[in-house]
Legacy VTK file of the C-alpha trace (Angstrom):
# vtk DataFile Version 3.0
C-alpha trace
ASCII
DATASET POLYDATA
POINTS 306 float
9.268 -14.087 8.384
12.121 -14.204 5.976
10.170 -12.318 3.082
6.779 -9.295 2.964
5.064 -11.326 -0.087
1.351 -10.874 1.266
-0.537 -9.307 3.745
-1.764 -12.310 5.042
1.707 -12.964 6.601
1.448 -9.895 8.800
0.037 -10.895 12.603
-1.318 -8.732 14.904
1.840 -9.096 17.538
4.203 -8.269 14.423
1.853 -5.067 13.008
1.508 -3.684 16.790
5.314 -4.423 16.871
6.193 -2.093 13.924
4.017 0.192 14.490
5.844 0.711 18.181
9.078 0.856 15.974
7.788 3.329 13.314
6.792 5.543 16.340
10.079 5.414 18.277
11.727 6.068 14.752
9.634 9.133 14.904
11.246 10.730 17.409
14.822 10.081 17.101
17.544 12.537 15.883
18.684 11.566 12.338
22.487 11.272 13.480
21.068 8.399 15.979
19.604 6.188 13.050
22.879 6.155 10.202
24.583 3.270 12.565
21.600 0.653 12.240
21.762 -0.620 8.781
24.974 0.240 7.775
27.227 -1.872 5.462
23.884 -2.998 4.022
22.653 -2.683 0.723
19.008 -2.494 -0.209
18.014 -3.274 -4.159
15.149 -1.471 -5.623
13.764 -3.563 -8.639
10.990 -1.320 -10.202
9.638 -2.841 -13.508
6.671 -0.779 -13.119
6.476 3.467 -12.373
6.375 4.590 -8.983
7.166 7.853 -6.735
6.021 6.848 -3.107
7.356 3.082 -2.536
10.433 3.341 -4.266
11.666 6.685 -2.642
10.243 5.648 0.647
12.292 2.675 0.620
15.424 4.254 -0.378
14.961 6.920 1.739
14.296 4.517 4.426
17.398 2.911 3.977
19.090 5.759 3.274
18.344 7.270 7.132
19.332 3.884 8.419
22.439 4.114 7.350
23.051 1.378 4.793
23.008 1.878 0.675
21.239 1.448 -1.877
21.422 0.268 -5.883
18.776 1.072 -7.985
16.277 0.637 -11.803
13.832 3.257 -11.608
12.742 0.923 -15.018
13.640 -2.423 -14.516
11.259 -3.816 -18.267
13.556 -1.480 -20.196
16.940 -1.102 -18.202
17.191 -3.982 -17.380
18.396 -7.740 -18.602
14.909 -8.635 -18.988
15.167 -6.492 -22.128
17.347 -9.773 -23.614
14.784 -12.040 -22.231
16.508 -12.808 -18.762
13.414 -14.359 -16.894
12.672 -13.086 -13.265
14.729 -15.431 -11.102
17.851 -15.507 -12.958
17.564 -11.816 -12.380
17.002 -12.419 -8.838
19.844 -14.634 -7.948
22.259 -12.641 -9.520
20.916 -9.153 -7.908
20.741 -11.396 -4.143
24.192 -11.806 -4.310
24.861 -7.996 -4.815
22.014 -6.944 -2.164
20.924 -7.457 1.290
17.690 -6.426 0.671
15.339 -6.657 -2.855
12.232 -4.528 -3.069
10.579 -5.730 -6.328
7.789 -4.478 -7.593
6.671 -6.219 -11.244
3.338 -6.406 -13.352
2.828 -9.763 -13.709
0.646 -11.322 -10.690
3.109 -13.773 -8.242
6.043 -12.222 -9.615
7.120 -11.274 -5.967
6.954 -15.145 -5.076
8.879 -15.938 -7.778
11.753 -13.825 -6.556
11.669 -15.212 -3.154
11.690 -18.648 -4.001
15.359 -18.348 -5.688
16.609 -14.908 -3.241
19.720 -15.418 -0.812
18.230 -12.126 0.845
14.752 -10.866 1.840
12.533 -9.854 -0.516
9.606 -7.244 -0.311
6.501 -7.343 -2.352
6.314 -3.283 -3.996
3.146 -4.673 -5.778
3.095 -7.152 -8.474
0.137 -6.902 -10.946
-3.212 -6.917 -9.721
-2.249 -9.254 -6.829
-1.135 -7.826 -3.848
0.863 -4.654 -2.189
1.773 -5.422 1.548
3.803 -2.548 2.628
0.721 -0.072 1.412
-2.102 -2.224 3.220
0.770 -1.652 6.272
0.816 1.737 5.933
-2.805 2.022 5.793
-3.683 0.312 8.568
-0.806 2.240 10.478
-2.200 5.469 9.124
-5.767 4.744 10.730
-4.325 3.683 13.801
-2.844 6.651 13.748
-5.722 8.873 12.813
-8.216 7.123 14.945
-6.803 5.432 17.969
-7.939 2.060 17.218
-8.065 -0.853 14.725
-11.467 -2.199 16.075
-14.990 -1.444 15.528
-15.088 0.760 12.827
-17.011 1.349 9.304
-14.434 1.949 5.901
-15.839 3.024 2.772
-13.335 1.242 -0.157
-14.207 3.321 -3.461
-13.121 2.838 -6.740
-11.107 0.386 -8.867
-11.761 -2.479 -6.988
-10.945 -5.151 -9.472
-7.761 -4.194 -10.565
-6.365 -2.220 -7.232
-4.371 -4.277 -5.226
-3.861 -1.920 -2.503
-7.300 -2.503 -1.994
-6.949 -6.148 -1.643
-4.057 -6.271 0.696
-5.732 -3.700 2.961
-9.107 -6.166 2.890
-6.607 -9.140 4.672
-5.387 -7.186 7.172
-8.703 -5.627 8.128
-9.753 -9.088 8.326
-7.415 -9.331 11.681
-9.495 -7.186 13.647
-12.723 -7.166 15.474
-15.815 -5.324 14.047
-14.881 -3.952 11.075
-17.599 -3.229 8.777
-16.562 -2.718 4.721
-18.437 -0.701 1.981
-17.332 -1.578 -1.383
-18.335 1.481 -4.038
-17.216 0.628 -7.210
-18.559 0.967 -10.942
-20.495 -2.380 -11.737
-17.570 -3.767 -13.848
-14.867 -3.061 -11.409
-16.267 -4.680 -8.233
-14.123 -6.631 -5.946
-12.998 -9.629 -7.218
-14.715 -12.677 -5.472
-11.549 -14.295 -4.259
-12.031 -11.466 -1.403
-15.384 -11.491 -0.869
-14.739 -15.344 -0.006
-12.087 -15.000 2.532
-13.736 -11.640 4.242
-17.115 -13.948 4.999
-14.693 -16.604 6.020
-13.249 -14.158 8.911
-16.434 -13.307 9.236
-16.119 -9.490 8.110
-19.192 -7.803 7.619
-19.572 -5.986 4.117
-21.758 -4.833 1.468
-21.934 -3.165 -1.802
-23.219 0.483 -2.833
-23.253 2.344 -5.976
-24.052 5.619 -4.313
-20.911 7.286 -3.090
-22.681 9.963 -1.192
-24.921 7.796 0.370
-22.561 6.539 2.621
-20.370 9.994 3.131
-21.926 10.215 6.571
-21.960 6.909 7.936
-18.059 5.396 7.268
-15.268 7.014 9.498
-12.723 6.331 6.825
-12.973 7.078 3.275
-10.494 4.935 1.028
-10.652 6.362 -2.316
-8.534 4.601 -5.178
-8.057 5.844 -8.868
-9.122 3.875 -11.846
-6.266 1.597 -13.185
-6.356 2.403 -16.432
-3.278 0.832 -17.366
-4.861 -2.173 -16.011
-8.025 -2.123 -18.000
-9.803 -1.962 -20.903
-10.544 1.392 -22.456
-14.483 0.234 -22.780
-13.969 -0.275 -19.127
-11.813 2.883 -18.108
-14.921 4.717 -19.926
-17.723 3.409 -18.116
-16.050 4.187 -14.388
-13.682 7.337 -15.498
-15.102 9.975 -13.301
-18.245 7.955 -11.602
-16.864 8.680 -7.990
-15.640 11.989 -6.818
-14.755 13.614 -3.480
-14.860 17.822 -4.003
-16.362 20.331 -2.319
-20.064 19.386 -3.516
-19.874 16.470 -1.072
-16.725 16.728 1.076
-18.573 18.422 3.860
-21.040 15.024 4.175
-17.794 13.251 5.938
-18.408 13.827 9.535
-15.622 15.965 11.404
-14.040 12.842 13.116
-13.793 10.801 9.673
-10.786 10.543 7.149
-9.688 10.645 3.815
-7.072 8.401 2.731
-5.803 7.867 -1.097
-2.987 5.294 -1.602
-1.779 7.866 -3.989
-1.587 8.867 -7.167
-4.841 10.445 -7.090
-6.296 12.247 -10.085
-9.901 12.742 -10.765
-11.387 10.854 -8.420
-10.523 13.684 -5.995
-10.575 17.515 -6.074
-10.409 19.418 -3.593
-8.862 22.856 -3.516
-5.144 23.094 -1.971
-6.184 24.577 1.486
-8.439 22.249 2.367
-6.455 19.712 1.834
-3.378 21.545 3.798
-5.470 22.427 6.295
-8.427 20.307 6.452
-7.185 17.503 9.446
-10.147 15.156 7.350
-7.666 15.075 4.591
-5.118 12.516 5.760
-3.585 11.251 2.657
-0.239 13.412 2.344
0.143 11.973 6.278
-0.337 8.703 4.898
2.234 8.711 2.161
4.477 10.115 5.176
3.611 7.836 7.762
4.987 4.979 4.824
8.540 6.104 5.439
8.529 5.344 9.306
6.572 2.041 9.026
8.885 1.385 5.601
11.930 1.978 8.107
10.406 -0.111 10.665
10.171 -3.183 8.243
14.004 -3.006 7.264
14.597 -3.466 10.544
12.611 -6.850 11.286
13.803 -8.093 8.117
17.564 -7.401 7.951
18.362 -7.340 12.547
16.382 -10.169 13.526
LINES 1 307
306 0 1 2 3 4 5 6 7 8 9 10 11 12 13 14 15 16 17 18 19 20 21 22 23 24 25 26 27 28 29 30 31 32 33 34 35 36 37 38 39 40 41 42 43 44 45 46 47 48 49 50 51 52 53 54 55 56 57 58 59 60 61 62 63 64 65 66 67 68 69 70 71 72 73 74 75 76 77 78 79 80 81 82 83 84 85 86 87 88 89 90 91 92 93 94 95 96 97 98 99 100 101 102 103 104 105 106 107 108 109 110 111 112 113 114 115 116 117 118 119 120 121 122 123 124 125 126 127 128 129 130 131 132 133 134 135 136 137 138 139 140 141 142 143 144 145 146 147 148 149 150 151 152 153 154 155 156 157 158 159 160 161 162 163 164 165 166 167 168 169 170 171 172 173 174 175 176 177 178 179 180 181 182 183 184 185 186 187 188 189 190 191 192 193 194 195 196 197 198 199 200 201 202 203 204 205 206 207 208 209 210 211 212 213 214 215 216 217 218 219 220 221 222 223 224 225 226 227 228 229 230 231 232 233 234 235 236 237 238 239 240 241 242 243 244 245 246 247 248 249 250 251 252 253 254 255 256 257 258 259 260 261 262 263 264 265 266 267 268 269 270 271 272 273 274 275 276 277 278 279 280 281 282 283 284 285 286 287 288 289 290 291 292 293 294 295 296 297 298 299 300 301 302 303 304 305
């Protein structure tokens, strides 16, 4: 595996393998990482905002010991302002870099990059397509949380049709053995059919509620996601703004063993007051943003030693 583009490229030998690396990473002394990337240069092309991927990347690379170059706004810093097109940009920043992280609103962009990059690239989420290293987080934050990757119920709430978090977790789900999904989403941002398809291909078992509470008490993870409104229309945004919300009316229906995970940013969607969610061990997103550093680290590894 040269390039992260898609989920679907992630096996079970290579997720159990970094997950075994993001752990031993875990433990070690930060003067016993700087040696293992350095003299390498990771390249973080952001056309679109974000906080967690980008400075979990850098940061990553940053403990490893290598370097890193940098647009925090790639559509207005960059040469795409002139109307350089994607892979120009990409074979001149491959020949600068050892690494690209790209993340880009148009679907495919990510492929486009790789088909034209001396170096690895990383899909950092490219429209409404697909965003690997999250759905790798994920699934390292529940085998984290709960022991296993098997025989399970997940509740997937929200934006469905324009998250792509969502998505890419739905593929890798797909590589392990009874897993039942719960899609709850506002009528006109269900999950797009394209995954529906390939889940009954593998076989996964899912259905479709409109009634978050409902299911509170049956799923032992909760995956909430925020409405993209930057994605949708505003006729849309209206209709599902504020339809599903975790707060303290109907936290306490998630059973004591169950989790809460948010890919992050969340807004309304949940609200919950600041000790509970320091101090409630149900609340697992802030370990979930953290646990994307180690498994980020991890991936920089298999990419750029082997």
């Amino acid at each position: 595996m040269k390039h992260l583009l898609e989920s679907q490229q992630l096996d079970k030998e290579i997720l159990f393998e970094l997950f075994k690396k993001a752990d031993d990473l875990r433990k070690l002394e930060p003067e016993n990482l700087l040696n293992e990337l350095k003299g390498k240069i990771l390249a973080t092309l952001f056309y679109e905002p974000s906080t967690r991927t980008r400075f979990s990347f850098e940061s990553a690379m940053l403990k490893l010991g290598g370097e890193v170059i940098s647009t925090e706004n790639a559509k207005e810093f960059s040469s795409a302002v002139k109307g350089e097109s994607i892979e120009d940009t990409i074979r001149i920043i491959s020949s600068y870099a050892d690494c690209i992280v790209i993340r880009h609103y148009e679907d495919g962009a990510a492929k486009k990059a790789a088909q034209v990059s001396r170096v690895p690239v990383i899909n950092g989420g490219d429209g409404k397509g697909q965003h690997p290293t999250q759905a790798l987080l994920d699934v390292y934050t529940i085998y984290r949380e709960i022991g296993r990757l098997d025989n399970f119920k997940i509740a997937i709430v929200g934006d469905l049709s324009s998250g792509r978090t969502v998505r890419s977790l739905c593929y890798l789900l797909s590589k392990f053995t009874n897993i039942e999904i719960i899609f709850v989403s506002p009528e006109n941002l269900r999950m797009r059919e394209d995954i529906k398809q390939y889940l009954n291909e593998k076989q996964v078992k899912f259905r479709e509620e409109e009634d978050l509470n409902k299911i509170l008490e049956e799923v032992g993870i909760i995956y909430m996601t925020r409405i993209q409104k930057e994605r949708i229309s505003q006729e849309d945004y209206e209709k599902a703004c504020g339809k599903f919300i975790i707060n303290l009316d109907n936290f306490n229906l998630i059973k004591k063993s169950s989790r809460l995970m948010h890919p992050l940013p969340h807004v309304e969607e949940i609200c919950l007051p600041l000790e509970i969610e320091q101090q409630d061990e149900r609340v697992a997103y802030f370990r979930q943003a953290e646990n994307g550093l180690y498994i980020r680290m991890a991936l920089l590894l298999f990419l750029l030693k082997n």
